[in-house]
C-alpha positions as CSV (number, residue, x, y, z in Angstrom):
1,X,8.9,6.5,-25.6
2,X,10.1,5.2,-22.5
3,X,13.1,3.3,-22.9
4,X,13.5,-1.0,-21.8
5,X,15.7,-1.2,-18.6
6,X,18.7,-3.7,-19.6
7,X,19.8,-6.0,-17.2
8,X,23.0,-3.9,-16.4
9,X,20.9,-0.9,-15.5
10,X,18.4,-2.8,-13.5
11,X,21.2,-2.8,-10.9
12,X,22.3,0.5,-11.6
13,X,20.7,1.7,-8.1
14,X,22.3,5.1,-7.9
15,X,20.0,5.9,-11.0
16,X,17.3,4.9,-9.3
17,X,18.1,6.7,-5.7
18,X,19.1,9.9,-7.2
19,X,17.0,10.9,-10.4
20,X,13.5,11.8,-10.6
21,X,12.9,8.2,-12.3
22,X,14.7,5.6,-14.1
23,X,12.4,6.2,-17.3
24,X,14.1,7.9,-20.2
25,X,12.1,9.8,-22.5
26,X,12.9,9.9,-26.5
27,X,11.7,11.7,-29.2
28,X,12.3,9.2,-31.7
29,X,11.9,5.5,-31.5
30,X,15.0,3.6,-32.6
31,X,15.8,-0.4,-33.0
32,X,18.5,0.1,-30.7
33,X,15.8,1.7,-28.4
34,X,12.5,-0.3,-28.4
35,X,9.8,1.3,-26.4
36,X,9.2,0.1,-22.9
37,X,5.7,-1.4,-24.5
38,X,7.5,-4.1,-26.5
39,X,9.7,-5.3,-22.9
40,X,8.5,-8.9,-21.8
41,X,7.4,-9.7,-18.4
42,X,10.6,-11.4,-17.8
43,X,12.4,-7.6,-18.3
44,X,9.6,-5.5,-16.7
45,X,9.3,-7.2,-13.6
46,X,12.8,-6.8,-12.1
47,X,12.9,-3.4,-13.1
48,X,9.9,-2.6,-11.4
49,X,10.7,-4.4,-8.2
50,X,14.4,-2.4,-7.9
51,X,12.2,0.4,-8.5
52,X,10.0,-0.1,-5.5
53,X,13.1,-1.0,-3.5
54,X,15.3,1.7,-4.4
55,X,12.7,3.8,-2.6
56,X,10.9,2.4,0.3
57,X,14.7,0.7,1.1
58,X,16.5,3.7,0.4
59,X,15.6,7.6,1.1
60,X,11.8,6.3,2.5
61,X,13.3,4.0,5.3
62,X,16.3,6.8,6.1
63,X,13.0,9.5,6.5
64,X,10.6,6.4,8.0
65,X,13.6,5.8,10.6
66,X,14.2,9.4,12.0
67,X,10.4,9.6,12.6
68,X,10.4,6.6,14.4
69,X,13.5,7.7,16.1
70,X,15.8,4.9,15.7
71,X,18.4,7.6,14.4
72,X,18.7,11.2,14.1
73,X,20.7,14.0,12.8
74,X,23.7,14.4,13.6
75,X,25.0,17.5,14.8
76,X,27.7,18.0,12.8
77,X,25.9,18.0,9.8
78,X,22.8,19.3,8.0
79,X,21.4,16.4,5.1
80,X,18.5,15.3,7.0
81,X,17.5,18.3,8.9
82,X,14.4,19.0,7.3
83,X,13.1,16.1,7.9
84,X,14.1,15.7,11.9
85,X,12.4,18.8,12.3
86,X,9.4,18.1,10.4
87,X,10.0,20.3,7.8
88,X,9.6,19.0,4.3
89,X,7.6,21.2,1.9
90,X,6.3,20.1,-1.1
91,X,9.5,21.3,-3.2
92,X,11.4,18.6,-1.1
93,X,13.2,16.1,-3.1
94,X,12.5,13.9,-0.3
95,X,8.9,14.1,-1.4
96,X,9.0,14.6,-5.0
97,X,11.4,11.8,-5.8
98,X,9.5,9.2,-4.3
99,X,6.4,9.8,-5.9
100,X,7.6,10.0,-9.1
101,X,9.7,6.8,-8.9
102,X,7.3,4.8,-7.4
103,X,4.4,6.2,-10.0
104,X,6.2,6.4,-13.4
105,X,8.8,3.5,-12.4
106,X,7.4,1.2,-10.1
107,X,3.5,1.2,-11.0
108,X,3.9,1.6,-14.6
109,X,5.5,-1.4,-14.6
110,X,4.1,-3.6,-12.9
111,X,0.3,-2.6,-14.7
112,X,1.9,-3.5,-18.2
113,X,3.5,-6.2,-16.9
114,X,-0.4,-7.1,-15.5
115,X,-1.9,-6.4,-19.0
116,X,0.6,-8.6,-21.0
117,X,0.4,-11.5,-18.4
118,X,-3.1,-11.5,-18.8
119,X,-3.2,-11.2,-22.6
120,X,-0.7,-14.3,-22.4
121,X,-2.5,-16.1,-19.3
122,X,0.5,-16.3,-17.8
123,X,-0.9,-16.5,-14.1
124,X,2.3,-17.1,-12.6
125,X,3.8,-13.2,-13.7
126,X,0.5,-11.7,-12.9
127,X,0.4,-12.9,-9.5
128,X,3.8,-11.5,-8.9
129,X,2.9,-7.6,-10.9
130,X,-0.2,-7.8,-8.5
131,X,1.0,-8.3,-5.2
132,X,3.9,-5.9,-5.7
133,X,1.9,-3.4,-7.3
134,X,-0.5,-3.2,-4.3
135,X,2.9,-3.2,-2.2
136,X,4.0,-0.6,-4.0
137,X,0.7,1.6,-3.9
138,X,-0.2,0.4,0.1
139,X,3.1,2.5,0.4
140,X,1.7,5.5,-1.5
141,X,-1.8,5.6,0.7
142,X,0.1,5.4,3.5
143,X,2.4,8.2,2.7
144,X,-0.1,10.5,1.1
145,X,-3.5,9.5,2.4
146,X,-5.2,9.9,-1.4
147,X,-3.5,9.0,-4.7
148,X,-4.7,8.6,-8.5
149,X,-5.5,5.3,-8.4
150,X,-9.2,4.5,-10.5
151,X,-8.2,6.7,-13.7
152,X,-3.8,5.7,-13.1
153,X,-1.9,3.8,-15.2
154,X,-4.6,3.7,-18.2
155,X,-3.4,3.0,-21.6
156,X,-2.6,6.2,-23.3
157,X,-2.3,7.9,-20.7
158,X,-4.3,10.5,-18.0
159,X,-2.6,13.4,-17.0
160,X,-5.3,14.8,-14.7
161,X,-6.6,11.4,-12.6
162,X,-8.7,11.7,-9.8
163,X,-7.6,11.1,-6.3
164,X,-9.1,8.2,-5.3
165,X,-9.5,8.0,-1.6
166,X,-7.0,5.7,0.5
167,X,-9.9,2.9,2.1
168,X,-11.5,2.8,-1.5
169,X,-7.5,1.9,-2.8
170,X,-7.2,-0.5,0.1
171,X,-10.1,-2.4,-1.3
172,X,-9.7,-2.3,-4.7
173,X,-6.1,-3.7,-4.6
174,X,-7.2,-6.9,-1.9
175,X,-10.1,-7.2,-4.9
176,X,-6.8,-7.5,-7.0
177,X,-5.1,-9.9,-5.4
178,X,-8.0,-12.2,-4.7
179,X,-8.7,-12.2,-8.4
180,X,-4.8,-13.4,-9.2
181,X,-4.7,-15.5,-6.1
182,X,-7.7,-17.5,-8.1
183,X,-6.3,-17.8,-11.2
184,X,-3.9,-20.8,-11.9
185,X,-0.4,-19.9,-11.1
186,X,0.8,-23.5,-10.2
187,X,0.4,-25.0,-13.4
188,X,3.2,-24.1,-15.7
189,X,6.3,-24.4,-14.0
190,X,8.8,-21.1,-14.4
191,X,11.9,-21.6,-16.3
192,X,15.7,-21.5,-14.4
193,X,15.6,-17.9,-16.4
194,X,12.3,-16.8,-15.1
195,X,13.0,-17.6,-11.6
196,X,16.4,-15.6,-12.1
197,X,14.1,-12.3,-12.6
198,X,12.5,-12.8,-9.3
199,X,14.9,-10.8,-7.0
200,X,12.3,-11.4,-4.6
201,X,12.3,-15.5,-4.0
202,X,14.4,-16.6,-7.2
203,X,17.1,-17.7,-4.8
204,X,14.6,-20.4,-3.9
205,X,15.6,-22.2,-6.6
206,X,12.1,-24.4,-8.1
207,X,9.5,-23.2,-9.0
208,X,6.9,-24.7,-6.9
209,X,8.5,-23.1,-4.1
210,X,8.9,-19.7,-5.7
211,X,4.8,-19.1,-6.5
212,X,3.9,-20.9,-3.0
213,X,6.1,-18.5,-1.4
214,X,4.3,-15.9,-3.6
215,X,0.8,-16.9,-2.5
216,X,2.3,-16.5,1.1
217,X,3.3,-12.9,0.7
218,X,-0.1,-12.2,-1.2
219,X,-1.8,-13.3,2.3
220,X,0.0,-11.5,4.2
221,X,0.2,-8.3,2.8
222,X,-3.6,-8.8,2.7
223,X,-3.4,-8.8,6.7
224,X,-1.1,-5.7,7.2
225,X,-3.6,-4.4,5.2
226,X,-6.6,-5.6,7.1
227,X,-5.1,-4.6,10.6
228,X,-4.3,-1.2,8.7
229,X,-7.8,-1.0,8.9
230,X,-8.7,-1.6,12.2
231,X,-9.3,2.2,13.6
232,X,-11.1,3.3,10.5
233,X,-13.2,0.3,9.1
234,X,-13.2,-2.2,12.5
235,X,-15.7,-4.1,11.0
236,X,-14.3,-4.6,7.8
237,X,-10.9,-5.5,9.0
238,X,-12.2,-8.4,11.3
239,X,-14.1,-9.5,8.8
240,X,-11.0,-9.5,6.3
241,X,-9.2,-11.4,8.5
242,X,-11.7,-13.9,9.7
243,X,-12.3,-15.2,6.3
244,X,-8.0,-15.0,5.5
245,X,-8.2,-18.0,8.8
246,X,-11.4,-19.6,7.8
247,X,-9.8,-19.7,4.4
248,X,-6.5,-21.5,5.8
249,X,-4.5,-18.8,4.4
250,X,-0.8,-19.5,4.8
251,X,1.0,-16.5,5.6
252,X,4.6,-16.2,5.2
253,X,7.6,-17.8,7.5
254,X,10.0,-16.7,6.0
255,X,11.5,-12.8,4.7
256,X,10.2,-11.6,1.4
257,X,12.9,-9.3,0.7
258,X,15.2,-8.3,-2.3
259,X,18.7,-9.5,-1.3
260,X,21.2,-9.0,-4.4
261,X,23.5,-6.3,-3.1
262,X,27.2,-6.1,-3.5
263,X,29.6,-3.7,-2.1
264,X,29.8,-2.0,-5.4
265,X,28.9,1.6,-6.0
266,X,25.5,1.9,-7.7
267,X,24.7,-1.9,-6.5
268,X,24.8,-1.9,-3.0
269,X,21.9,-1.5,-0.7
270,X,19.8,1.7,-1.5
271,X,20.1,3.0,2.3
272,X,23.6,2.7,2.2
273,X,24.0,4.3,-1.0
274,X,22.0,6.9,-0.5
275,X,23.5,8.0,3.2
276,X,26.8,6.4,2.7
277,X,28.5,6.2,-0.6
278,X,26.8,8.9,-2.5
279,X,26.6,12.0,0.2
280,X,29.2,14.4,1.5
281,X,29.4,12.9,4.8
282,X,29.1,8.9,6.0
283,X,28.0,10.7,9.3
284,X,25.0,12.4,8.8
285,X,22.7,9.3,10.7
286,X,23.4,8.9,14.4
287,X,22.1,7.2,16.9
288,X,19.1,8.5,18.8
289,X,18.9,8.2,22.7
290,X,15.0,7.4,21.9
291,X,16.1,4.2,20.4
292,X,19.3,3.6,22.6
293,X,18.0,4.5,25.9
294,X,15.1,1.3,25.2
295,X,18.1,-1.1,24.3
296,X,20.5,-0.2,27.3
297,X,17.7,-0.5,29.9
298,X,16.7,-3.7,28.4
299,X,20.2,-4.9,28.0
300,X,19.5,-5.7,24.3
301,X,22.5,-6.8,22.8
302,X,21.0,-5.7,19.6
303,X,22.5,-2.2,20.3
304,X,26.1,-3.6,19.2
305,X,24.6,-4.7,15.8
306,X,22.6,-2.0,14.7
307,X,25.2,0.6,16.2
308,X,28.3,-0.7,16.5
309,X,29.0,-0.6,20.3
310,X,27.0,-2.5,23.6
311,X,26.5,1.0,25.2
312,X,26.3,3.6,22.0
313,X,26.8,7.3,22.5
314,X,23.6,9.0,20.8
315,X,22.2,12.4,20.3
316,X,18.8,13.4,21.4
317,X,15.8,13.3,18.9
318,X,16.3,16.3,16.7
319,X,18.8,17.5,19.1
320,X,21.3,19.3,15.9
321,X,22.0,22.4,17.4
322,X,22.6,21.1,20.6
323,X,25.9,20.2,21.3
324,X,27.2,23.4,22.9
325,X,25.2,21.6,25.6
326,X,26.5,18.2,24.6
327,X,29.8,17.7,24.1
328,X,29.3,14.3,23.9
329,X,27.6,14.4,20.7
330,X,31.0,15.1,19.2
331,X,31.2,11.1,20.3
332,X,27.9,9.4,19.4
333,X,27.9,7.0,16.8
334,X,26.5,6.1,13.1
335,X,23.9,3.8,12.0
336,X,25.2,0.2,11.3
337,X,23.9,-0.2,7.4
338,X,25.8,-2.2,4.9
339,X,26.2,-2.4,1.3
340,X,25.1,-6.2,0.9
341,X,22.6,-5.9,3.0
342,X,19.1,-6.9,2.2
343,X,15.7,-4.8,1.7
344,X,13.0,-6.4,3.1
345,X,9.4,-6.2,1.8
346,X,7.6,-7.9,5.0
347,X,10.1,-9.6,7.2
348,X,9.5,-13.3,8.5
349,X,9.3,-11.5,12.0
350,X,6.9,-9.4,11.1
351,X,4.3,-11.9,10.2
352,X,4.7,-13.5,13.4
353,X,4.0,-10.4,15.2
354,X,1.1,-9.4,12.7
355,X,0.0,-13.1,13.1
356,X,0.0,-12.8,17.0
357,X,-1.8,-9.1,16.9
358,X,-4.8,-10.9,14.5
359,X,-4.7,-13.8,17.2
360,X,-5.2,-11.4,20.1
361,X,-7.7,-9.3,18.7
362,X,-9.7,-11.9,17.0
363,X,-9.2,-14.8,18.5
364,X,-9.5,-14.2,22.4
365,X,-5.4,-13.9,22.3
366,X,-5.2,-17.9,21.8
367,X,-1.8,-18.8,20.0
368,X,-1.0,-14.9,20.3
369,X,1.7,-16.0,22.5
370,X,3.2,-18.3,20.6
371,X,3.1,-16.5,17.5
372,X,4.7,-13.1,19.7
373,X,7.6,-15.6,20.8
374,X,8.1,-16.8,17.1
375,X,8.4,-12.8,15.9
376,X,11.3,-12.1,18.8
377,X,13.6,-15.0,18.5
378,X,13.1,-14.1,14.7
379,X,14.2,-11.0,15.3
380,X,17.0,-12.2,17.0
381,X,18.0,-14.8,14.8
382,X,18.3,-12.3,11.5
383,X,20.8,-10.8,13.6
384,X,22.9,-14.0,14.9
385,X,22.2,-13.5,18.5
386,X,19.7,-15.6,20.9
387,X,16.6,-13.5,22.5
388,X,15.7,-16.9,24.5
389,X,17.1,-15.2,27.6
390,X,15.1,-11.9,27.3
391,X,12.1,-13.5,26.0
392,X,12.0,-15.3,29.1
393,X,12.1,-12.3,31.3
394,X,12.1,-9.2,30.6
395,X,10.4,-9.7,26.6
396,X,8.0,-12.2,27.9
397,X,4.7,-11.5,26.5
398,X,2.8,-10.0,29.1
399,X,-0.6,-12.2,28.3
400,X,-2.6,-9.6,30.5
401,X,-6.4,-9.0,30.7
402,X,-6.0,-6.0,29.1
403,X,-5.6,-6.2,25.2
404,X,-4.2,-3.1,24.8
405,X,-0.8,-4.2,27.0
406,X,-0.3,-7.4,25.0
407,X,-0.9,-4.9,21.8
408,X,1.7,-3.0,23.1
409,X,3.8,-5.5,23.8
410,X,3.7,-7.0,20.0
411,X,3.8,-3.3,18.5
412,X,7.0,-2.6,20.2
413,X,9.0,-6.0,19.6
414,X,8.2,-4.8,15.6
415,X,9.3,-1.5,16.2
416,X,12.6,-2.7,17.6
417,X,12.8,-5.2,14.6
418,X,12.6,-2.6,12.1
419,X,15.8,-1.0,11.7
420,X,17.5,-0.2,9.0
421,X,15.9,-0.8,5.4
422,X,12.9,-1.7,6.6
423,X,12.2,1.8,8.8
424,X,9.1,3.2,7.1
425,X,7.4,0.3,8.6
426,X,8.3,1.2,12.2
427,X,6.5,4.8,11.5
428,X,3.4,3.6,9.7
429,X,3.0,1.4,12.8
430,X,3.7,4.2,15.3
431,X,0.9,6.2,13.7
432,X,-1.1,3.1,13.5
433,X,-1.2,1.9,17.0
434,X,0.1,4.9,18.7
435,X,3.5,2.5,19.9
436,X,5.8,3.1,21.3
437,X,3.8,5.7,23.0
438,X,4.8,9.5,22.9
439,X,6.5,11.2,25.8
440,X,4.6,14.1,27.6
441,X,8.9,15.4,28.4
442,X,11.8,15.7,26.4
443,X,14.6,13.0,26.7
444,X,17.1,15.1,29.0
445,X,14.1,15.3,31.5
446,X,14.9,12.7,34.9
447,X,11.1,11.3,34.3
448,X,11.7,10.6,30.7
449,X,10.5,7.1,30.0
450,X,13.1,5.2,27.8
451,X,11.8,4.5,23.9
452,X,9.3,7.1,24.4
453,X,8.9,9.3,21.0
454,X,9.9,12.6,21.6
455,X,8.9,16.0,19.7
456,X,12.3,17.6,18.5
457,X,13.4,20.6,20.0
458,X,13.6,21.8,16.6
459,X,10.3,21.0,15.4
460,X,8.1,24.0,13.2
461,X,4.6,21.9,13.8
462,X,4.1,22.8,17.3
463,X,4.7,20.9,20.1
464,X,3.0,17.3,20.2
465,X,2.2,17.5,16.3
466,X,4.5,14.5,15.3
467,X,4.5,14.1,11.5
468,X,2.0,11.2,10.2
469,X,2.2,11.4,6.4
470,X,4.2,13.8,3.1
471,X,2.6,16.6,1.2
472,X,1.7,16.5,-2.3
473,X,4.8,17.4,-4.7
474,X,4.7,20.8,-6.0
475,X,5.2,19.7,-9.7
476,X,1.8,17.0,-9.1
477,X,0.1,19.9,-7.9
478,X,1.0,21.9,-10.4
479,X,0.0,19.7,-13.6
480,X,-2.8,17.7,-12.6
481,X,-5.7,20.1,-11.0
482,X,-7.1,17.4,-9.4
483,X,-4.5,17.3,-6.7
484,X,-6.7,17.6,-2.9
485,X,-5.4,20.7,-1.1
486,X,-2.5,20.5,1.1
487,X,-2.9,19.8,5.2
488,X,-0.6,19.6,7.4
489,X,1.9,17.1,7.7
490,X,0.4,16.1,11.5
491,X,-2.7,15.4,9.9
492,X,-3.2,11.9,10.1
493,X,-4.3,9.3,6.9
494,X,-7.4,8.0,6.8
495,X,-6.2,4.4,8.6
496,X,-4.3,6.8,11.6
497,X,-5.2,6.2,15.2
């Protein structure tokens, strides 16, 4: 049986970054080892949100970051070199650990701590299980297009579920939260101890303000998932959305993130464990010139916070074997990630700019604007510095006749907000909205257009074929014969522009 997560292990992230998954399996119950089954929603619930973290904050946002080029490998070194090339294979751990974390830790979870908040009608829990569990399977779509959803997570256990496909998991989980959203989760107030096992607004402190803040996230993680939508199923997503503002739907103004990270080894941020503490080499990250070249001909002064230095050397998208050529590579500089800092879920900033992209699209662009400003000076903000300056000239929003330059505008203010443990965002959204557009040269050519994507040098797709999802592990296909066949990793999910 699979073994309760104490409280000391729940922070024991290393476990949860490095193994397959933080589940134990015994052959033998014991008192001193009470299955997983008999855990309260009070124990489940944390555990299941550091596993969620642990991934899409960790090794996810470290891959979701090279493909939206905000660093690269560096040359020096070899970790991440599969991946800058587009090269993972379905025996990658890069692929194989995620799934299994976020399936057998994450999910499993958060659907028993679903059934035994529902058994007690305790609303307030199974709002929380809900919203993170369709958080945690959104991620999963979006990776792998189709997933075992309809026959998952069943009592007893199926070891060969169907795939279900990723617009009929989409629905099914808004279906989800709309059922918790109407149940009543305001009632009973949480205890001090309950709200302690929130990691994601227990620092709140009551507990009015912890479940309003809930039903804030629940709305908006309905939108990202509407406007996921909107190249697929156009119809469906403005009608999602309409009814979220006819509804009065609050969304949230403020970060819903998991920020309990000390510079500890096996408690510190799951990026900078992962790249930092627990690899050969703190210098396998650099900065890419994709990213760099955007900030410097902006004259963002976000460059010196996310790299280190105003003017950062960098190396060229996928650019490893190049510095024969490059001498300065020898130079360019890491990734600024540290161990307290915070994973975010959806970031205050992004629901402004999600807000302002369902204002333009929807609402003949009126408060689009307003809500774009709100997203940048955000942005800014998290970091300590003031965009007021740059949002009044060169980041003003361009509020042009064409929707599609406004769009752009919005998408690329997220993608520049997106760095560090909250990467995988910035890729989803490049193969969502196709921003920041791709370049048709490399970045050493004199027409290269700064923040342009790149294809790497090094890349075994073929030139243009940018990666837009993972493979299916090799041990999933292997065991469950359901498992669709493999395509290529430029194939795009069934949401991709």
């Amino acid at each position: 049986m699979k073994n309760i997560l104490r409280k000391t292990q729940v922070l024991a992230f290393s476990t949860l970054l490095i193994v397959t998954s933080c589940k134990k399996l015994d052959i033998n119950e014991s008192p001193n080892n009470p299955p997983v089954e008999s855990a309260t929603v009070e124990t489940l619930f944390p555990s299941a949100v550091i596993s969620t973290v642990s991934r899409t904050g960790g090794d996810l946002s470290i891959i979701g970051g090279l493909w939206a080029q905000f660093w690269t490998q560096n040359s020096n070194s070899s970790q991440f070199r599969t991946v800058d090339s587009y090269d993972v294979q379905a025996t990658s751990n890069f692929i194989n650990g995620p799934y299994s974390e976020l399936f057998a830790g994450a999910l499993t979870d958060y659907q028993l701590g679903i059934s035994k908040s529902v058994a007690a009608q305790d609303w307030r829990y199974n709002l929380m299980n809900t919203v993170m569990k369709a958080y945690t399977y959104e991620v999963l779509v979006d990776l792998f297009d189709k997933v075992p959803y309809s026959e998952a997570l069943k009592a007893g256990g199926n070891l060969q579920p169907k795939f279900d496909d990723g617009y009929t998991i989409y629905t099914s989980l808004i279906a989800e939260i709309n059922a918790a959203l109407a149940k009543d989760y305001k009632t009973a107030p949480l205890t001090d101890a309950q709200i302690k096992t929130d990691f994601v607004f227990g620092k709140k402190g009551t507990s009015a303000d912890v479940m309003a803040s809930w039903e804030k996230f629940a709305n908006t993680l309905k939108l990202k998932m509407y406007l996921r939508m909107v190249n697929a199923k156009p119809a469906e997503a403005q009608a999602g959305i309409l009814k979220l503002y006819q509804d009065g739907a609050k969304f949230l103004d403020e970060d819903a993130k998991v920020d309990i990270f000390i510079d500890v080894p096996n408690k510190s941020n799951p990026f900078y464990e992962y790249n930092f503490r627990r690899l050969n080499t703190p210098d396998n990250l650099k900065a890419s010139v994709t990213f760099t070249s955007w900030l410097k001909k902006n004259q963002d002064p976000r460059a010196e916070v996310y790299f280190g230095e105003a003017d950062p050397i960098s190396i060229n998208q996928g650019d490893y074997l190049g510095a024969a050529a490059h001498p300065e590579y020898n130079n360019a500089v890491n990734v600024v990630v540290n161990a307290t800092d915070a994973v975010p879920l959806i970031s205050k900033e992004e629901s402004y700019f999600m807000q302002a992209e369902a204002r333009l699209r929807y609402f003949g662009g009126a408060g689009a604007k307003d809500l774009y400003d709100a997203g940048v000076l955000a942005a800014f903000a998290k970091l300590g510095l003031n965009g007021a300056t740059l949002l009044a000239t060169t980041y003003a929003y361009p509020a042009s006749a064409d929707v599609n330059v406004n769009l752009e505008a919005i998408i690329v203010q997220k993608w520049a907000s997106l760095f560090g443990s909250h990467a995988l965002e910035a890729f989803f959204e490049q193969n969502r909205t196709g921003y920041p557009k791709t370049s048709a040269v490399y970045s050493t050519d004199a027409g290269y257009i700064p923040g342009q994507l790149v294809y790497t040098p090094n890349g075994v797709t073929g030139a243009g074929n940018f990666p837009r999802r993972f493979v299916y592990p090799d041990f999933e296909k292997s065991r469950n014969s359901n498992t669709p066949a493999q395509v290529p990793i430029y194939t795009k999910v069934w949401w991709g522009k």
